[in-house]
PATI-570096 format. One line per field, with one value per residue (C-alpha): residue number from 0; residue in one letter; x, y, z. Coordinates in Angstrom, 3 decimals. Example, Ala and Ser with C-alpha at 12.3 -4.5 7.8 and 13.67 -1.06 7.14 Angstrom:
resi: (0|1)
resn: (A|S)
px: (12.300|13.670)
py: (-4.500|-1.060)
pz: (7.800|7.140)
***
This chain:
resi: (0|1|2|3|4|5|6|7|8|9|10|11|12|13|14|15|16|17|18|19|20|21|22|23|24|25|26|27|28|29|30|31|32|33|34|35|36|37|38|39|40|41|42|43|44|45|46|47|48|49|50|51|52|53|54|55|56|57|58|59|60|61|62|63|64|65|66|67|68|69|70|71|72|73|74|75|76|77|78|79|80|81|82|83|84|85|86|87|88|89|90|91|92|93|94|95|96|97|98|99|100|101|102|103|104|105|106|107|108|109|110|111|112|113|114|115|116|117|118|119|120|121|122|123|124|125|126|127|128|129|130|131|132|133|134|135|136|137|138|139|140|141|142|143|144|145|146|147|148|149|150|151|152|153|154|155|156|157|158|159|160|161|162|163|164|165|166|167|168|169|170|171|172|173|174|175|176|177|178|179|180|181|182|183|184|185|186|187|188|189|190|191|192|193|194|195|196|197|198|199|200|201|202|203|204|205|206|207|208|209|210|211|212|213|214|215|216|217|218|219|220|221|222|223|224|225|226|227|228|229|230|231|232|233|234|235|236|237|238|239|240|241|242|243|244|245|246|247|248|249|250|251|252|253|254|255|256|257|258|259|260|261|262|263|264|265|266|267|268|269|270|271|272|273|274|275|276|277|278|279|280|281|282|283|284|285|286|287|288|289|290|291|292|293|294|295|296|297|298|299|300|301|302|303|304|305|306|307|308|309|310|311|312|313|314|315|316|317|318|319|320|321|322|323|324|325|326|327|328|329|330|331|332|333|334|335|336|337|338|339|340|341|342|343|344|345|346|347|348|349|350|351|352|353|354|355|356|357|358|359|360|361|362|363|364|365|366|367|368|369|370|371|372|373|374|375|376|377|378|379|380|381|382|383|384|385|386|387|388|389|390|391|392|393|394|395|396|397|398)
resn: (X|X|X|X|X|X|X|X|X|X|X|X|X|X|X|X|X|X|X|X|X|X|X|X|X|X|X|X|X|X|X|X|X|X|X|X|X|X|X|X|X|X|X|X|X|X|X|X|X|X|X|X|X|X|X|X|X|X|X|X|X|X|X|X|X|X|X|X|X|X|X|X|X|X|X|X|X|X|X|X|X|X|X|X|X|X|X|X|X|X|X|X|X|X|X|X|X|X|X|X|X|X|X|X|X|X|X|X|X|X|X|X|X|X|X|X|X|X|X|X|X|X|X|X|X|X|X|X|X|X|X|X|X|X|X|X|X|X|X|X|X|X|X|X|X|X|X|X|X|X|X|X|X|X|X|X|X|X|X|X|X|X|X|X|X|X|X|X|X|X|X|X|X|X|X|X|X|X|X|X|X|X|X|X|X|X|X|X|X|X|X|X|X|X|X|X|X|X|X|X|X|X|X|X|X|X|X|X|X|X|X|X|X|X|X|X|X|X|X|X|X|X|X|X|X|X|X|X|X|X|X|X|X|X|X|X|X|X|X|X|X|X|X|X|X|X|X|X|X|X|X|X|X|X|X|X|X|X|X|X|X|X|X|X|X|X|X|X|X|X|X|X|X|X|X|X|X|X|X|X|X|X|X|X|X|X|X|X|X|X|X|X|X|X|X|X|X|X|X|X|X|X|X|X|X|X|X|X|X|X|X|X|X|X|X|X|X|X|X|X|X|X|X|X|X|X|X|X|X|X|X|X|X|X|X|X|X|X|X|X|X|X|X|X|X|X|X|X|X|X|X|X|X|X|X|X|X|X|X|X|X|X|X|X|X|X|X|X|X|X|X|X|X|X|X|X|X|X|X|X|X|X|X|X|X|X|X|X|X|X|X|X|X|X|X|X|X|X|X)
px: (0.000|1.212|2.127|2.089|-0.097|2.517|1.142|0.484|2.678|-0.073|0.235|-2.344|-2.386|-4.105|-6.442|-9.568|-8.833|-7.686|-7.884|-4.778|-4.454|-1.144|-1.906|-3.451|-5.198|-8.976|-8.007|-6.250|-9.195|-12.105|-9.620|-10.106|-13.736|-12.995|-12.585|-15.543|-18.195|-19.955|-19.015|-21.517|-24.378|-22.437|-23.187|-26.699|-27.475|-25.854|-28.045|-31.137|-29.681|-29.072|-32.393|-34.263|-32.441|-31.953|-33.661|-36.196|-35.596|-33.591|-31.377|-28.716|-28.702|-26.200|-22.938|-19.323|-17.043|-13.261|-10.269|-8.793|-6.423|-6.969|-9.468|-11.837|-11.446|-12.469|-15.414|-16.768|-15.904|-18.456|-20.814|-21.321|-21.214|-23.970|-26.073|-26.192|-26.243|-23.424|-22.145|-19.058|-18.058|-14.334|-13.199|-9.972|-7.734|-5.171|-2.915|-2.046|0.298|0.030|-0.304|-3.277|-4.942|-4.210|-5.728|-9.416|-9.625|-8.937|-11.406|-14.160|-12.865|-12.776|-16.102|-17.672|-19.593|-21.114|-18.531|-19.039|-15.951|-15.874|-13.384|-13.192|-12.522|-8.630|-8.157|-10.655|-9.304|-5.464|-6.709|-8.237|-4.952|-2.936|-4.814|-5.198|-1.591|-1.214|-3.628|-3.661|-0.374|-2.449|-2.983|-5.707|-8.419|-10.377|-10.440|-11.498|-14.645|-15.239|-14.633|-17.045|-19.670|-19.560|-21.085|-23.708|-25.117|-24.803|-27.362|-29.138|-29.563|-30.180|-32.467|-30.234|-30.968|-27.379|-24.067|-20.929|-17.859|-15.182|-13.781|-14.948|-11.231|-12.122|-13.544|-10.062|-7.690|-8.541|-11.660|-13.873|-17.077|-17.671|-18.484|-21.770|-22.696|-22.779|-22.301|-23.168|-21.488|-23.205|-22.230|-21.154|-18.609|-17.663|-16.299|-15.225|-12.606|-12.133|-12.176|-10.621|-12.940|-12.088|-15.185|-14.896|-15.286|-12.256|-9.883|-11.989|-10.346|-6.453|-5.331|-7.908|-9.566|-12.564|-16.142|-18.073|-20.947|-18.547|-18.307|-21.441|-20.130|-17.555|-20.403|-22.248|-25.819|-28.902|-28.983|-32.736|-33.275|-30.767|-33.555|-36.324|-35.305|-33.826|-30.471|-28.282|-24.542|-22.792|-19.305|-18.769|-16.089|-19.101|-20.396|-16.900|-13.920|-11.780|-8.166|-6.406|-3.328|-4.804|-7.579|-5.963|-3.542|-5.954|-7.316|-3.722|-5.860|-8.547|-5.176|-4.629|-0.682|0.984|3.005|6.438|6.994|9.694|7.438|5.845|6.136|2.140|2.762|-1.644|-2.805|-3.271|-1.272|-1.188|-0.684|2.004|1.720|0.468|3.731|5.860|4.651|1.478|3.523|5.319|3.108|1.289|4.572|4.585|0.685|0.408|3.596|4.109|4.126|2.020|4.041|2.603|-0.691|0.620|2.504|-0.509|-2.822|0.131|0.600|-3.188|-3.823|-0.588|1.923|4.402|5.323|5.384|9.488|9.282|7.331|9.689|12.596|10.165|9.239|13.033|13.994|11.104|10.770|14.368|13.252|13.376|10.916|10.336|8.879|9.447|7.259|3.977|5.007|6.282|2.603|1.147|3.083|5.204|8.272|12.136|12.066|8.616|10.014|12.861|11.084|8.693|11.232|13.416|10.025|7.450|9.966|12.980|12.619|11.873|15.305|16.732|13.940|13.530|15.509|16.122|16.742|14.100|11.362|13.934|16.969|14.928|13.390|16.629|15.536|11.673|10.580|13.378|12.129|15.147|13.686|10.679|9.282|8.057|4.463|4.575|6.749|4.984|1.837|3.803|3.299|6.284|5.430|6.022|7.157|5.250|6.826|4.682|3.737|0.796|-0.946|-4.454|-5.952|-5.554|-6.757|-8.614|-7.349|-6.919|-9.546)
py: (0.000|3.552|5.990|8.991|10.435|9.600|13.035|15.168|13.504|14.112|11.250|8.550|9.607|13.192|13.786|14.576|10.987|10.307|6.834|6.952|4.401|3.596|6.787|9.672|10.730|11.216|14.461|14.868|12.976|15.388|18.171|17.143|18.169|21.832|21.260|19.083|21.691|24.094|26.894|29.249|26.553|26.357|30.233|30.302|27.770|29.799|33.014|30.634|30.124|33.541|34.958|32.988|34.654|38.376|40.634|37.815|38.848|41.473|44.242|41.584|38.555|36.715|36.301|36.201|34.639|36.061|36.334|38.726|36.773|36.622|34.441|36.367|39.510|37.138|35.524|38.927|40.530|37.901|37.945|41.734|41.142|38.858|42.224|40.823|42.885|40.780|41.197|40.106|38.254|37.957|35.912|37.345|34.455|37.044|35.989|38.560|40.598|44.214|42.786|40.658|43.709|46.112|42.996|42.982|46.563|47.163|44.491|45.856|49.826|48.885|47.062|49.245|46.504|45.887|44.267|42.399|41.239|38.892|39.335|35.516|35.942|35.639|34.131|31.125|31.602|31.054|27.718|26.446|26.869|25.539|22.211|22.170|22.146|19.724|16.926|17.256|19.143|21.752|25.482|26.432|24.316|26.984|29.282|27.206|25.936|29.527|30.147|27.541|28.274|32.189|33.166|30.249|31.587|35.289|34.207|32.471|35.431|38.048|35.540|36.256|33.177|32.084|32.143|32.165|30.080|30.237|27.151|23.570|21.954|18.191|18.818|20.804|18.787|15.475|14.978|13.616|15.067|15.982|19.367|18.124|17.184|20.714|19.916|22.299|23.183|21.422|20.236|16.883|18.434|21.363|18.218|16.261|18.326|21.681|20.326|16.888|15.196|17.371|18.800|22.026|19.128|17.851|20.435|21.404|19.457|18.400|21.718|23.926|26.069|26.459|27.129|25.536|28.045|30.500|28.499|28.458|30.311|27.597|25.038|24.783|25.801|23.426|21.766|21.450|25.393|25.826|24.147|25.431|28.765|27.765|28.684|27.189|27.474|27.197|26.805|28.968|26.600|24.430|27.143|28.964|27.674|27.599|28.540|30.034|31.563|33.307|34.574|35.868|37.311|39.279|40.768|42.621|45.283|46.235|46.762|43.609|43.122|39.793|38.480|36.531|33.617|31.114|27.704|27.806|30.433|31.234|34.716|35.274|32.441|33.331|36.287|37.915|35.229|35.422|31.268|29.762|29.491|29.088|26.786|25.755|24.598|22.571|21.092|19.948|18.695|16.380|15.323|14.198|13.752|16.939|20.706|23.414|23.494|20.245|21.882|24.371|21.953|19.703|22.292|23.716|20.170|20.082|22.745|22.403|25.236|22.752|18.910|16.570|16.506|20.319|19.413|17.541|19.766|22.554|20.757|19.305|23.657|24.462|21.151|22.500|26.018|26.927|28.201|30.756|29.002|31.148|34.203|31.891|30.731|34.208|35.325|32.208|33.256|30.090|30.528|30.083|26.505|25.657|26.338|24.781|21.757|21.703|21.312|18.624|16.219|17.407|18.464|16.276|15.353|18.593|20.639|21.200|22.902|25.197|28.580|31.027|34.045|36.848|36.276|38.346|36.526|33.461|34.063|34.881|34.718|34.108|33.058|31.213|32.740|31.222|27.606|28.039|27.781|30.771|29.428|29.999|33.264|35.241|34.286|36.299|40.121|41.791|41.266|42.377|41.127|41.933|44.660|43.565|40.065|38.979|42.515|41.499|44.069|45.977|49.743|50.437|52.033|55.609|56.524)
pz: (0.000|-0.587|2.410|-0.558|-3.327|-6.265|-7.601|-5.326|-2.529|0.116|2.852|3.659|7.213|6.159|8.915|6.788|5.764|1.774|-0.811|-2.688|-6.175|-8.191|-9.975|-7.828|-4.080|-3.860|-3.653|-7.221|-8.490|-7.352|-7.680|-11.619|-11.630|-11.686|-15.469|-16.153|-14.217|-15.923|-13.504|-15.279|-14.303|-11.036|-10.669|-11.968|-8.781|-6.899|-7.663|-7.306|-3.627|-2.526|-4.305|-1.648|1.305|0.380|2.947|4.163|8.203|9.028|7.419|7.055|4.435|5.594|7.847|6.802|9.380|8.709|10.060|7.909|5.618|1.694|1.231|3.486|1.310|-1.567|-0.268|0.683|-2.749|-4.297|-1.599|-2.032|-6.475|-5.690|-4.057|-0.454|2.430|4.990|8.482|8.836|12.104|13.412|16.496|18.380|18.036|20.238|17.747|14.572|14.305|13.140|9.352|10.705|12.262|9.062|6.848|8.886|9.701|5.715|4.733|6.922|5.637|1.861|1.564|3.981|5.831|9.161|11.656|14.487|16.576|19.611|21.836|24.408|27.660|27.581|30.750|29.699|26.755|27.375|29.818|27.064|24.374|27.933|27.867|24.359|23.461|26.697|25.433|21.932|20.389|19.049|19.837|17.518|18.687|21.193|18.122|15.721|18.255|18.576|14.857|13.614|16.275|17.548|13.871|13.733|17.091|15.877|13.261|15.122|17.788|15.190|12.752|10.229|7.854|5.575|6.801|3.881|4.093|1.684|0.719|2.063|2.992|2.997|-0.363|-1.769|0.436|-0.517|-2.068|0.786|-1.371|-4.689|-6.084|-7.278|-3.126|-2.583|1.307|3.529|6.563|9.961|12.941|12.084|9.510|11.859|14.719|11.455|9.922|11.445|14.861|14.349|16.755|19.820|21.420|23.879|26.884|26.313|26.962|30.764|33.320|34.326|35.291|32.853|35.828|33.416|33.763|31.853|32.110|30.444|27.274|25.546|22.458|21.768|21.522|18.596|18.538|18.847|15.637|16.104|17.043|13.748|11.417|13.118|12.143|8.510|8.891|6.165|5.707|2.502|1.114|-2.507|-3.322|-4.425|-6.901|-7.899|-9.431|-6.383|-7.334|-4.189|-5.542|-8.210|-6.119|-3.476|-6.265|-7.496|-4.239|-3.831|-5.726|-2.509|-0.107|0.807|2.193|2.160|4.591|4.077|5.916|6.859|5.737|2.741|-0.667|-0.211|1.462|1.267|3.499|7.133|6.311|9.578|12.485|14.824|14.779|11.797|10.323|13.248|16.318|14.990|11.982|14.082|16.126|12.771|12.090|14.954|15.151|10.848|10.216|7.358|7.527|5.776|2.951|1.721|1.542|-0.353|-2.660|-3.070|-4.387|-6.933|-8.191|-9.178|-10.526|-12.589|-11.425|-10.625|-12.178|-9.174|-9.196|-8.863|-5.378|-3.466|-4.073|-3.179|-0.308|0.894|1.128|3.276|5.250|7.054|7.637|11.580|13.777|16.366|18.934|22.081|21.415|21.807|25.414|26.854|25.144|27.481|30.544|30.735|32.499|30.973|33.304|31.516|27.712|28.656|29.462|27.384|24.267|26.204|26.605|23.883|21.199|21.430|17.681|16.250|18.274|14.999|13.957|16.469|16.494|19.044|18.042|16.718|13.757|11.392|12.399|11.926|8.428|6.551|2.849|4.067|-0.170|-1.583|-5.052|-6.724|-6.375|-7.500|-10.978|-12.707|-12.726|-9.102|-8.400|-10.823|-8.746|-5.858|-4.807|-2.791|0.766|4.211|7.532|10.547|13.167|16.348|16.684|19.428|19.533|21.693|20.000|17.036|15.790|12.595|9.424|8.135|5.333)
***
């Protein structure tokens, strides 16, 4: 049996779960139905679906959840083309940098929209990323249950009847659906694949001084109340030709600044995050076995911006890029003793990886341009590198 896509070089252990043949992944082979659809039926469906929901409650038609990166700027440029009124809802992840907070204030500025962002308790908050990263190597989990939950129950609260996603991952990653399923976001796919199977309960208890009274906004709503009041959720990447790169290429135009970073060339994904690229990166590392980059890699291979070969050398430069680590625990409050330790017993495979100095000293030559193929780098905007990394909160633009 094969551990790797022998295209796309995805591995079998993907967490969204992937079939791989002698030839392709499940993932290449749905990936291949982006040039069988009709995208111009595709859209005409999609019109049909939004008719229904335009001004039916209140003065908004539907919510955007964001976080400020690329693809949010994107999803709301259609959503307003398609003459809805949206509110967009962001969840403090306490983690962007002063790129991150330029990138949502100049979303919300630009589009002139309606913004609505939550700021979690941080003291629950940081218990929940402590016993998060303590039971299940990961730091993002308490803002992804609030991400994929605080803007169901905004519409729910403010019977606001269709809330927007961007792109459905398990379909683009490896092909768990088809285009054609049109699947819908829910709670079973919420636990599924943006969760990985970790409910809020899980990270209460062994040392996470949390009530749980305080947490209703990281559970998902009452699917029952959800249906009762006809509130749908849909992904556009089952209506729009879903090409990353060259979308987020494109939104340079509304103001838009990348970010470079040290593990992978896309400098528009989660532009912004003081740990997406660094300890989160490694932590994914050490849970599936491969790094962002792969992700990255994967989708180029499909959609034919780079041969397979091209890949792996890609992927053999960034796979030995360092990472600032340290910033995340001084932001936790762990003491020197506790980092210290903490990299002797949870990271003793994954020292070389880990540098010490500052983000700068660590990044070097951030986008090794030089190595990748034309296809790709002219795909890339001159980008920045943030000057303040874990600002809690950030101020709004200049107009």
């Amino acid at each position: 049996m094969l551990s790797n896509c022998p295209k796309c070089h995805y591995p079998l252990n993907h967490p969204f779960g992937l079939i791989i043949n002698e030839k392709e992944c499940s993932g290449c082979l749905t990936h291949k139905e982006k040039d069988q659809i009709d995208w111009s039926i595709k859209a005409e469906e999609l019109d049909i679906i939004l008719a229904k929901f335009k001004k039916q409650h209140s003065q908004y038609d539907c919510v955007v959840p964001v976080v400020g990166d690329a693809e949010d700027y994107f999803t709301l440029s259609k959503v307003l083309a398609a003459g809805l009124s949206p509110l967009v809802v962001c969840v403090n992840d306490y983690f962007k940098n002063d790129i991150g907070w330029h990138n949502f204030h100049n979303l919300i500025t630009y589009f002139d929209v309606d913004s609505f962002v939550f700021n979690p308790d941080i003291r629950v908050y940081k218990d929940l990323v402590r016993s998060s990263l303590r039971k299940f190597d990961h730091i993002m989990l308490p803002f992804l249950q609030l991400h994929t939950a605080f803007p169901v129950h905004v519409a729910f609260e403010r019977k606001i009847p269709l809330i927007i996603w961007g792109q459905n991952q398990a379909v683009e990653q490896v092909g768990k659906f088809s285009h054609y399923d049109a699947v819908e976001m829910s709670r079973w796919s919420r636990r599924e694949h943006d969760l990985f199977n970790v409910e809020t309960e899980q990270l209460i208890g062994n040392g996470a001084q949390v009530d749980i009274r305080n947490l209703n906004y990281y559970h998902y709503p009452d699917i029952k109340l959800l249906s009762h009041r006809g509130i749908q959720g849909l992904y556009l990447s089952n209506y729009i030709r879903w090409d990353p790169l060259a979308q987020n290429k494109d939104i340079l135009k509304y103001g838009f600044i990348p970010e470079a970073n040290m593990s992978s060339f896309d400098i528009y994904e989660r532009a912004g995050s003081s740990v997406y690229y660094h300890f989160h990166d490694l932590l994914k590392l050490k849970r599936v076995g491969y790094q962002k980059i792969h992700d990255h890699i994967a989708r180029e291979i499909r959609h034919g911006r780079i041969t397979s070969d091209e890949g792996i050398k890609i992927s053999t430069i960034y796979n030995h890029r360092k990472k600032n680590i340290k910033p995340f625990f001084d932001w936790l409050g762990v003491t020197k003793t506790g980092y210290e330790w903490f990299k002797l017993h949870r990271l003793s495979e994954y020292q070389h990886l880990i540098c010490e100095s500052s983000y700068v000293e660590c990044e070097n030559k951030s986008n090794n341009l030089e190595v990748l193929p034309p296809r790709i780098s002219e795909m890339l905007a001159p980008s920045k590198r943030a000057e303040k990394s874990f600002v809690v909160y950030g101020k709004g633009v200049s107009i």
